[in-house]
TORKOL-4160 file (C-alpha; in steps of 0.2 Angstrom, whole numbers, padded with zeros to 4 digits, m for minus):
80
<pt num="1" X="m0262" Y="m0788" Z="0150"/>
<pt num="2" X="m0262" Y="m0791" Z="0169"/>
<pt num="3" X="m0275" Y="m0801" Z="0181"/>
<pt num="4" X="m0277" Y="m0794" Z="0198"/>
<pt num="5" X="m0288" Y="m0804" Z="0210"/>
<pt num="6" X="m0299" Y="m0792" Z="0225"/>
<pt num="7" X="m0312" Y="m0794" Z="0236"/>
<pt num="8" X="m0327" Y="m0780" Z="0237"/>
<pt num="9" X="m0335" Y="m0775" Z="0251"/>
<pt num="10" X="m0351" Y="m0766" Z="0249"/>
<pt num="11" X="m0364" Y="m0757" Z="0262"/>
<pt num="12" X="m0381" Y="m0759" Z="0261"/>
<pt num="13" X="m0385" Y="m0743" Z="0252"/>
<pt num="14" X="m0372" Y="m0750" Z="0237"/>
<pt num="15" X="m0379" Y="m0767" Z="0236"/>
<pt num="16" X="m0389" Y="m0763" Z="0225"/>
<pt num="17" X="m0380" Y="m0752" Z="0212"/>
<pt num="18" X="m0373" Y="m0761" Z="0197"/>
<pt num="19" X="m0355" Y="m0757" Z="0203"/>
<pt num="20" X="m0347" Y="m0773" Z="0193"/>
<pt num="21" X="m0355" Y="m0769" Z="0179"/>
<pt num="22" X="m0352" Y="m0750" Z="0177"/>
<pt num="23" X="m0334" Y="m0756" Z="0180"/>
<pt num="24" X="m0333" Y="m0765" Z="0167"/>
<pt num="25" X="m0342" Y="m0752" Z="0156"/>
<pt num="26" X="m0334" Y="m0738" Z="0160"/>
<pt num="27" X="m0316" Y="m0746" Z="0161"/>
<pt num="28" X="m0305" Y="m0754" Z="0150"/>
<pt num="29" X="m0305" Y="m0770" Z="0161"/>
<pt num="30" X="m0313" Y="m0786" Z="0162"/>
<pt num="31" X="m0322" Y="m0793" Z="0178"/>
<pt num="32" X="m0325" Y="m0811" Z="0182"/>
<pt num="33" X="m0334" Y="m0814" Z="0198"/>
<pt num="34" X="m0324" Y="m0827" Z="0209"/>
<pt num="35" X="m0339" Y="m0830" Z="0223"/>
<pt num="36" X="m0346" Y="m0816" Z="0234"/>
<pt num="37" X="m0364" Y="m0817" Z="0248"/>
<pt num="38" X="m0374" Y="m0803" Z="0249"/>
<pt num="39" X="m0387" Y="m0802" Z="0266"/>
<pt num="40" X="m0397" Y="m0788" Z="0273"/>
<pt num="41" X="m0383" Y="m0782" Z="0280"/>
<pt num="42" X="m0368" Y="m0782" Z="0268"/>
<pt num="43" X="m0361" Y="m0787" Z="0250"/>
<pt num="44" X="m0344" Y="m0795" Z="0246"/>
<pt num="45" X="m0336" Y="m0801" Z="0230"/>
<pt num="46" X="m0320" Y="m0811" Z="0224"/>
<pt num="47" X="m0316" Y="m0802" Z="0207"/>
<pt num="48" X="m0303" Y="m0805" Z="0193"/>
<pt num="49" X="m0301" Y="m0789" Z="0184"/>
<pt num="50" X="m0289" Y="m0791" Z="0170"/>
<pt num="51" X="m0281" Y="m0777" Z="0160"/>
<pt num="52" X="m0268" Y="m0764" Z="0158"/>
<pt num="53" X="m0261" Y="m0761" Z="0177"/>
<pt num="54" X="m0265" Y="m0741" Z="0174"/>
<pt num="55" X="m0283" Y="m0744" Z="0169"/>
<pt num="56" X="m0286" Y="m0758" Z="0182"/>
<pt num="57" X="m0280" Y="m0743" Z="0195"/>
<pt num="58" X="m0292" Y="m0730" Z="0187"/>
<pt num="59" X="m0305" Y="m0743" Z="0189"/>
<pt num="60" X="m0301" Y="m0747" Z="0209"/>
<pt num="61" X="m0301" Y="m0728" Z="0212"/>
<pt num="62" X="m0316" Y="m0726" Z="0204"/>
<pt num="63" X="m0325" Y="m0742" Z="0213"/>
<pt num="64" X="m0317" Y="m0731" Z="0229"/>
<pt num="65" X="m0324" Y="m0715" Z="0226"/>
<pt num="66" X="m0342" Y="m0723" Z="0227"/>
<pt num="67" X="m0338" Y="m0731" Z="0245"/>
<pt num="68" X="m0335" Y="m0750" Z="0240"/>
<pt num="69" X="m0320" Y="m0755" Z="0251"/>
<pt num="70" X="m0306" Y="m0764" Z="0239"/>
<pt num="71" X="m0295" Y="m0778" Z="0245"/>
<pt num="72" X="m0282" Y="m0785" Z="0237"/>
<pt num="73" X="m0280" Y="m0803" Z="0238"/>
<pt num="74" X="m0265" Y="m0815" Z="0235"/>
<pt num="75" X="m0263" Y="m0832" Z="0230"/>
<pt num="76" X="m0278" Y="m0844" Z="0223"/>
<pt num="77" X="m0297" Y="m0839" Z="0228"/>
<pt num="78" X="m0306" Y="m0850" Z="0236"/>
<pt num="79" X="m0326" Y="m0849" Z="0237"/>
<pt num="80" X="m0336" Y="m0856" Z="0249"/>
């Protein structure tokens, strides 16, 4: 098992959408919530996604495919 820390951007129109959740539902992978902001304009999240390296890469496509940019992100997280 592997941990892999990325940041979400989400549009307006995905917001909305339980994309964490379906993540987590769908895949094989577990999602903890580092920090994130959501306004009027825009979403972002800090995730931990731990799990096979192959199912953790399904999972990022997937989160692709439905327009939520995916960053990676190296070193501690640090909210705030």
């Amino acid at each position: 098992m592997v941990k892999r820390r990325v940041r979400f951007f989400f549009s307006t129109d995905l917001v909305s959408e339980p994309v964490v959740y379906l993540l987590g539902k769908e895949f094989d992978v577990v999602t903890n919530i580092r920090g994130g902001e959501v306004t009027h304009d825009s979403g972002w999240l800090y995730l931990e996604l731990s799990g096979e390296d192959a199912e953790i890469d399904r999972a990022i496509q997937w989160t692709i495919e439905r327009g939520v940019r995916v960053d990676p992100i190296e070193g501690d997280i640090i909210a705030g």
